[in-house]
N, C-alpha and C positions, 0 to 999 in steps of 0.2 A: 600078646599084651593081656594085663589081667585088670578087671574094673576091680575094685576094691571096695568097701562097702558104703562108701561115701560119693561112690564114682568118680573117681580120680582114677587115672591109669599108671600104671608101676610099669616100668622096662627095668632090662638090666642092658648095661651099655658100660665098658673098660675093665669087665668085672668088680664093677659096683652096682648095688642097688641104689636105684634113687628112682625119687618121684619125676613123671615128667614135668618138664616147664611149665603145661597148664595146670596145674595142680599142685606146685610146690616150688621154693628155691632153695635146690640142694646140691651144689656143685658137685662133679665128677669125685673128688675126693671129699673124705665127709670128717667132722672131728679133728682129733691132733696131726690127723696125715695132713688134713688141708692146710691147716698153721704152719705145718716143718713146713710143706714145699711153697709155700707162701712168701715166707721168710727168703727162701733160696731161691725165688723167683724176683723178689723187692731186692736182695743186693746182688742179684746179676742184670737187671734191669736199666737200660739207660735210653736218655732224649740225646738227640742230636741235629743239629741244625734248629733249632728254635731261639735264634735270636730276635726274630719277629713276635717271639710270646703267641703263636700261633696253638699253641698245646699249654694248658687245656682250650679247647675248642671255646669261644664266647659267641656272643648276641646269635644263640640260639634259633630266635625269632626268621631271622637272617637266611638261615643255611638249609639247601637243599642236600642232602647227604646221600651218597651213593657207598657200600662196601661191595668190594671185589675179591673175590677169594680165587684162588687156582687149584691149587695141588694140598692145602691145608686141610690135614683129617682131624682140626678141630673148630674147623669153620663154624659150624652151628652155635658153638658154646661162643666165639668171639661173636657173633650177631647179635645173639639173644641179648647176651650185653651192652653193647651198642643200644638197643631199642628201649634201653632203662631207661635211657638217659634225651633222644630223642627221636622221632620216626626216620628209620635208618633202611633205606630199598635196598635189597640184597641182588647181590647178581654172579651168577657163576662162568667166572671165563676160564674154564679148563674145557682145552680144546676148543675155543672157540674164537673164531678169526676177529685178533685186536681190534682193526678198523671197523667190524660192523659194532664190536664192544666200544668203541670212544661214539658212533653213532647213538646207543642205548644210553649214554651217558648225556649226552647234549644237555638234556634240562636240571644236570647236578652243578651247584657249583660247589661244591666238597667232595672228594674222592679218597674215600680209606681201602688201600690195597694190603692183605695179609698176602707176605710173600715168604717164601724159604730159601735154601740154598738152591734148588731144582730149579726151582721157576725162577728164581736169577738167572738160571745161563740159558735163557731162551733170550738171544740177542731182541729179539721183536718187543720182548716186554719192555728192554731198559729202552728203545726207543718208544715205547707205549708212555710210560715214564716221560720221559724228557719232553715228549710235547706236551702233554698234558699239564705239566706245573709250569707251563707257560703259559697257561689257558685258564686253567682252575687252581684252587688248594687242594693240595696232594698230602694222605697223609700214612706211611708209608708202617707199616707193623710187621718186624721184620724177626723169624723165630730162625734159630738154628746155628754154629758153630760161625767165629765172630772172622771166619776169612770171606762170609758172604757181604763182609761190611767193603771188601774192596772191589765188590761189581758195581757200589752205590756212589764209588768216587765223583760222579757229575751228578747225582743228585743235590738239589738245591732246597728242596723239601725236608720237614721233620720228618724223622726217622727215628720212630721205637724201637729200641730192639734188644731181643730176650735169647741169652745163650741155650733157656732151657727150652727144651719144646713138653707141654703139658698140658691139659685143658685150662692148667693154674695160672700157667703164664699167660696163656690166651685170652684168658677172663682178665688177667693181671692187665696186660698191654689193652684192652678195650674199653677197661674204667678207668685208665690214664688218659686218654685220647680227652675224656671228658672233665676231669679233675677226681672222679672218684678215686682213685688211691692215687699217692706221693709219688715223684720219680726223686729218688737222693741220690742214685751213683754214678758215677764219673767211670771212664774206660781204665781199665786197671793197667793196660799195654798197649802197642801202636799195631795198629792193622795195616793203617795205608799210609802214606805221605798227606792224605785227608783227615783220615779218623786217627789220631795218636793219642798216645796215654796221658790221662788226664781230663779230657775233652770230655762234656755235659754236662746237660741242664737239669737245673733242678727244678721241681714243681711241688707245689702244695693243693692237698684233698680241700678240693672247695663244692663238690657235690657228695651223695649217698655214695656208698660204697656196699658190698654187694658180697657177704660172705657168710661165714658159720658161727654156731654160739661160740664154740671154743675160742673164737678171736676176739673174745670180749671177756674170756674168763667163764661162762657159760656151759656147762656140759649137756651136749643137747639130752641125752635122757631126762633131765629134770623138765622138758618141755613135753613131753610126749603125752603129758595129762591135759597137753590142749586137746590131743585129736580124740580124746575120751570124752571130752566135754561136748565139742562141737559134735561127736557121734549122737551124744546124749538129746541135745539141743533138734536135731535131723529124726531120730528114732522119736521124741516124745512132738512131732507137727510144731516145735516151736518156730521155727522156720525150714525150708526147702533145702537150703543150699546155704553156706557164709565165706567170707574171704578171710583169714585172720592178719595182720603184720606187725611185726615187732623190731623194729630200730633202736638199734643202745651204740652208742660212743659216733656216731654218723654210720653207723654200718645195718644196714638190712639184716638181720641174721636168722628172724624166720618169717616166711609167707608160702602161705598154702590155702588150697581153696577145697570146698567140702561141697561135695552133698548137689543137687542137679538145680538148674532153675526156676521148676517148680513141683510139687508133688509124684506126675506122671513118671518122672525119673527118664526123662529122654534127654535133655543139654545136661550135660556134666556142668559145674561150675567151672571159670578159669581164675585165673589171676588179672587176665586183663579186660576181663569182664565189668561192665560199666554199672554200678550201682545210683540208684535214688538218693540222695544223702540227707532229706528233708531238713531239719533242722540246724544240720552241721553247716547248712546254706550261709546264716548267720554270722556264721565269724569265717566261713573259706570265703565269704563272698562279701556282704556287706561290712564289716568288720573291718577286714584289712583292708578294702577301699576307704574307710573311715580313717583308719590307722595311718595310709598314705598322704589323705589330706591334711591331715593335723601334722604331718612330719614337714609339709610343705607350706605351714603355714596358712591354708584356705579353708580350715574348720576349727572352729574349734569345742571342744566338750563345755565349756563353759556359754555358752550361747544359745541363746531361746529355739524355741520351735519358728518363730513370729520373727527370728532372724532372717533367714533363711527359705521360708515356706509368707507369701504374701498372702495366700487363703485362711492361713490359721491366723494369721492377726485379728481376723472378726469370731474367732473362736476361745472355746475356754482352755487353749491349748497354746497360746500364743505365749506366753510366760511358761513352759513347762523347758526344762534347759535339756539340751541332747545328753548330758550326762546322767539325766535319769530314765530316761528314755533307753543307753544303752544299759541301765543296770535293773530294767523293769522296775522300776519305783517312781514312774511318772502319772501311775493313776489308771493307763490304757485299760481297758477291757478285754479279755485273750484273745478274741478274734471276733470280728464282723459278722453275720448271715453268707453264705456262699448260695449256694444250688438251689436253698431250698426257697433261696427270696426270686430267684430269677423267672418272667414270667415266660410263657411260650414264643411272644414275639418275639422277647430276647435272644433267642437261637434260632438256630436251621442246621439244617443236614449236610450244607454244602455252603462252600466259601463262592465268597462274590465281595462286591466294595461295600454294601451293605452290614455285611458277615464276615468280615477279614480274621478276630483271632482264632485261631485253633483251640480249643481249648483241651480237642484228643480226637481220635477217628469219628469222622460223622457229627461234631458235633463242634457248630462255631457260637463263635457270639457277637453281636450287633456291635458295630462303629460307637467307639466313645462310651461302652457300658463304664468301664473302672472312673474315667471321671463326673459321669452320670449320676451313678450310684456307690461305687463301691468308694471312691475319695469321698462325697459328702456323708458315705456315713460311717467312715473315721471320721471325720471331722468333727461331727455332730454327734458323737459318741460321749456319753458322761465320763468326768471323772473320779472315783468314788474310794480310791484307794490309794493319791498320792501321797507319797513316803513311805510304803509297804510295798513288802516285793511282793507284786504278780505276774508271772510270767506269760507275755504278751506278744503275740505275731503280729500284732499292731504297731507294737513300738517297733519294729524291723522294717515293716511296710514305710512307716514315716521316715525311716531314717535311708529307705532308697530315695524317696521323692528329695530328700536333704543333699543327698550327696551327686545325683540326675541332677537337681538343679545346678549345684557348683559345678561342674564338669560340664554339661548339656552335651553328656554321655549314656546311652542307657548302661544300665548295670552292668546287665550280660559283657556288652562290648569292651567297656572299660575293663574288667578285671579280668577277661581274655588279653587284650593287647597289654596290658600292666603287668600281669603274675602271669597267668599259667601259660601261654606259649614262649613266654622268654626264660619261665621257669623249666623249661620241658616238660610237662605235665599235657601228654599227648589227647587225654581222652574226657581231661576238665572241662565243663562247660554246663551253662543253659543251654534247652531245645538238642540234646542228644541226638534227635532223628533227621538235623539239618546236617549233622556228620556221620554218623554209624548210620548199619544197621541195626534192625532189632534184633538179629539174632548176638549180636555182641551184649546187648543193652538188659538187662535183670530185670523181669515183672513183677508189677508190687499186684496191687488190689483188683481183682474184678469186680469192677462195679457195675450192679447190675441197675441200682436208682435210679443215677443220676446219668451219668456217659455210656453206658450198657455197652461196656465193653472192658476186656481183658487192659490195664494199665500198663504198657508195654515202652516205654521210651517216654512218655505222659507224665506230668511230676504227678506226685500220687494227691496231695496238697488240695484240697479242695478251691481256698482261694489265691493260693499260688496258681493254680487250675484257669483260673477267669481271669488270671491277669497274663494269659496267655502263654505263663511257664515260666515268668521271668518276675520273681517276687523276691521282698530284701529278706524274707523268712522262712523260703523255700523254692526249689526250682532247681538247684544244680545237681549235676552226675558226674561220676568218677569213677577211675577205678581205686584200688589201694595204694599202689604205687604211689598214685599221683597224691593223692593224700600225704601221702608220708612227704614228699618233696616240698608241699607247702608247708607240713608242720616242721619239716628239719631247719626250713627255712626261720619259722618265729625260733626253734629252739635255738639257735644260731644266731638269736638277735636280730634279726631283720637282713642276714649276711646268705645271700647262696650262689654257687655260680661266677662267684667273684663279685656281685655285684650287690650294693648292699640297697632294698627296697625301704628302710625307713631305718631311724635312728633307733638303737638298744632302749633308749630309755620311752620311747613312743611303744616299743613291745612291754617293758618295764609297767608303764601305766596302766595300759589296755588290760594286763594280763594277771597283774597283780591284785588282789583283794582290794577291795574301791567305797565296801557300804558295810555301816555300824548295821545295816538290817537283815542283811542276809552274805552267802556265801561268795557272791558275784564279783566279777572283775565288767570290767567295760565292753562288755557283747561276752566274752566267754564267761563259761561255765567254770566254776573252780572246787575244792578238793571241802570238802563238809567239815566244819572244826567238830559237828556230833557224832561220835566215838560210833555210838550203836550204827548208823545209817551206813558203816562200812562207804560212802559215796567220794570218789567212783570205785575204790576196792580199800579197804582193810589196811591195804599197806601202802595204800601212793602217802606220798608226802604232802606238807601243807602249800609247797610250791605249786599244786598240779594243776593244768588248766588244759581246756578242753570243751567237748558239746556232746550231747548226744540227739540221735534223729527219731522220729518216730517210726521211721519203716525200718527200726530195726540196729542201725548206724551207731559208732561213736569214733571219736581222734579223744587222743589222752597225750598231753605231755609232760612229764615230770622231768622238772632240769635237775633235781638233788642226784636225781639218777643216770640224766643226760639221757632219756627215753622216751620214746613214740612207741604210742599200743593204737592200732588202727583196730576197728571189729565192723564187719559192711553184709548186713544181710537184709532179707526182703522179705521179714517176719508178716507183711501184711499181703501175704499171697498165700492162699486166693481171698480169705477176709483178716479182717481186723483181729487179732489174736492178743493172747496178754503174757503165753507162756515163758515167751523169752524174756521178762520179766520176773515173772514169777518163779522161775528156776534158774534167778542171776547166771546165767549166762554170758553176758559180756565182765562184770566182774567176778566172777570166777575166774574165766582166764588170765585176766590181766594179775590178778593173784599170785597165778602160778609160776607167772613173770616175774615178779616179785619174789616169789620165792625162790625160786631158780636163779636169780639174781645173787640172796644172800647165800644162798649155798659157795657161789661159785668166789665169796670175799674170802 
């Protein structure tokens, strides 16, 4: 294996070059090979037995998912796939006696078996089979010459299956499983007195799909001045390490990760490496909680602060309406005192009932500070600039206490059980270190002031920080992936997965240009009608909507284009820096998307 200069690792594997899976998404075949066999993989491609609409797979949330591979030498590429879409235990039963295998299985109730013609005629499997889809959902990926369709006669389970055998298929058959690509073909001839010509189901792509620029029109060489850029970015300390992604027509077509997690150059970056997304908190988090209550009729943008919030009625904020609050033109001030207002009793070294929130290693803070102090002074904060945009982590802070109170849901929780595990969005979340490790999770800031310590799993946020990591303006982690699954979801109209999270026209409002005073939509960030400010590139369109973060972070979406440009780094490692700014780095790339775009019309 060779590091590359970015630290990614390159293999060669079927006699192709590609990057490996931590480092890049670049399927076994690469360019117009991957299209032809694409094509010849999509009309040899058929569902069977899915009259239960069991395929694509739904309510996510639901499913504990086991795959089983045998004798398949492209196992690896079918998994990896799988795990896009949700956390998927892999298990190897070649040569390994079925019954302690259905024991290993006990806590799945989903079973995806990639099988062939081979491991068909081991009688023990089709009996493996047959109990099991009396027990669990069984769902069967079956490659190889179409007489192995008549060892499946008493199956009762869906059954993918692909005349070709290819990594293309494989990948093909594993983002069908989920909805990522379409199944349209019916069996051209009769195999058995079960399976006869004519017979399948059709299905339609209702998640990400998972392939190469060419399949969008794309020539990847017009992309390759990303890895110039992000080298640039690495080589001049703008940051450590970045992830890039770029989604066009619902399809992924590039994601690659650069550069190590922090200076010393010891963790390579990955892909599914969990980034800080500060800012981006905003509308992945607060935003679309917002977005769902107004769909449901239990908020609405037209309604005071003083509606909703019973403390701000004896305030000068009690008439300030959530509409301008989400478009920062309610007056707020940027943000409150964090660290430097907190006195020494305020803290301790160790948690106790006294000291419950965490605010990072070593460093808690006393019972009831945030309503103590940090609520009354928002509260009691002036207003000095309502009907002008300023851009306020205040107004985000008020509009969690807004939507906690409708719900009497904390944030975090709700928009975990709402979006992102029913989304599949494996690694979304506030307080990252109650699920990962920190070796998965990206370092932002050493701070040596205030928490004197390396920021490792910790929102970087100061008072995101004291409200214990869970703030409506900062606090959530991701990796890109999942990022993209919630922005395909607004691109989509509120549509992913089959299931649709709010009405077109609530994303319509949210998303669209909202104020004669500035560029803003209602919590997102949107596309600058001033020509020079290039913001967020040169070439997005006026539809574009989007955030960006301070450690580094941005999501872009432009529907003129049908496109998601994710960019995720940890520019503030080990301090506060400006260069990834100052050497437009995030719009540069998305530029080159763009351009790469019109080339390929």
């Amino acid at each position: 294996m060779i590091k590359n200069k970015w630290g990614c690792v390159s293999v060669v594997l079927l006699g192709f070059a590609l990057f490996n899976t931590a480092c890049a998404q670049n399927p076994p075949f690469t360019g117009r090979a991957y299209v032809a066999e694409e094509r010849l993989v999509q009309n040899s491609t058929v569902l069977l037995n899915n009259a239960q609409y069991t395929i694509p797979l739904q309510k996510l949330e639901d499913l504990k998912i086991a795959s089983v591979h045998f004798t398949s030498q492209y196992a690896s590429v079918f998994d990896s796939l799988l795990n896009k879409y949700c956390k998927v235990q892999v298990f190897d039963g070649n040569g390994k006696n079925l019954n302690t295998l259905a024991a290993d299985l006990k806590w799945y109730n989903t079973i995806v078996l990639q099988v062939n013609d081979a491991d068909l005629s081991n009688p023990q499997l089709l009996d493996f089979i047959s109990t099991n889809q009396k027990l669990k959902s069984v769902v069967i990926a079956a490659f190889g010459n179409g007489a192995l369709l008549s060892k499946l006669n008493n199956v009762t389970v869906p059954v993918i299956w692909s005349e070709r055998v290819s990594p293309v298929s494989t990948s093909y058959a594993a983002q069908a499983i989920f909805g990522g690509v379409a199944i349209t073909q019916k069996l051209a001839k009769t195999y058995s007195p079960v399976y006869s010509s004519g017979m399948g189901f059709v299905t339609q792509q209702t998640r990400l799909q998972y392939s190469v620029p060419e399949d969008v029109g794309i020539n990847s060489n017009n992309l390759q001045e990303i890895d110039q850029i992000a080298r640039e970015a690495i080589i001049q300390h703008a940051t450590p390490g970045c992830v890039v992604l770029v989604a066009k027509d619902g399809k992924v077509i590039f994601n690659k990760a650069y550069g190590y997690h922090t200076y010393d150059n010891v963790v390579p970056d990955k892909l599914t490496d969990i980034f800080d997304l500060a800012s981006m908190t905003k509308i992945s988090a607060t935003t679309v909680e917002a977005m769902q209550l107004v769909d449901q009729g239990k908020l609405s943008v037209e309604n005071t602060l003083g509606d909703y919030l019973p403390l701000a009625r004896t305030s000068n904020k009690n008439d300030v309406k959530l509409r301008e609050i989400l478009l920062h033109q309610a007056g707020f001030i940027p943000d409150i005192q964090s660290f430097e207002k907190v006195k020494p009793s305020d803290h301790s070294t160790d948690s106790s009932a006294a000291y419950p929130t965490r605010v990072s290693e070593h460093y808690f803070l006393r019972k009831d500070y945030f309503k103590d102090v940090m609520l009354p002074d928002m509260l009691n904060s002036p207003l000095k600039t309502r009907g002008q945009y300023v851009y306020s982590d205040v107004s985000m802070l008020f509009m969690q206490e807004v939507v906690e109170t409708i719900t009497a849901i904390p944030e975090n929780v709700y928009v975990q059980q709402q979006f992102y595990t029913p989304l599949g969005m494996q690694t979304a979340g506030f307080l990252p270190l109650h699920r990962f490790g920190q070796a998965q999770i990206i370092p932002t800031e050493n701070d040596q002031e205030y928490r004197m310590s390396l920021l490792d799993g910790y929102v970087h946020d100061p008072t995101a920080a004291l409200k214990g990591g869970v703030a409506g303006h900062a606090g959530l982690f991701a990796s890109a992936n999942d990022v993209a699954i919630l922005y395909q979801m607004l691109l989509n109209k509120g549509s992913y997965g089959g299931v649709q999270y709010f009405k077109p026209e609530v994303v319509e409002l949210f998303t669209s240009k909202q104020s004669p005073v500035s560029r803003r939509g209602l919590g997102f960030d949107r596309w600058d009608p001033i020509a020079d400010r290039h913001y967020p590139s040169k070439l997005a369109s006026d539809q574009t909507f989007g955030h960006t973060g301070f450690t580094g972070t941005c999501v872009w979406v432009d529907p003129k284009y049908n496109l998601v440009y994710i960019f995720l780094s940890n520019r503030v490692n080990p301090n506060v820096g400006s260069k990834l700014g100052s050497l437009n780095i995030r719009p540069r790339i998305q530029d080159v998307v763009y351009e790469a775009i019109s080339k390929g019309m």
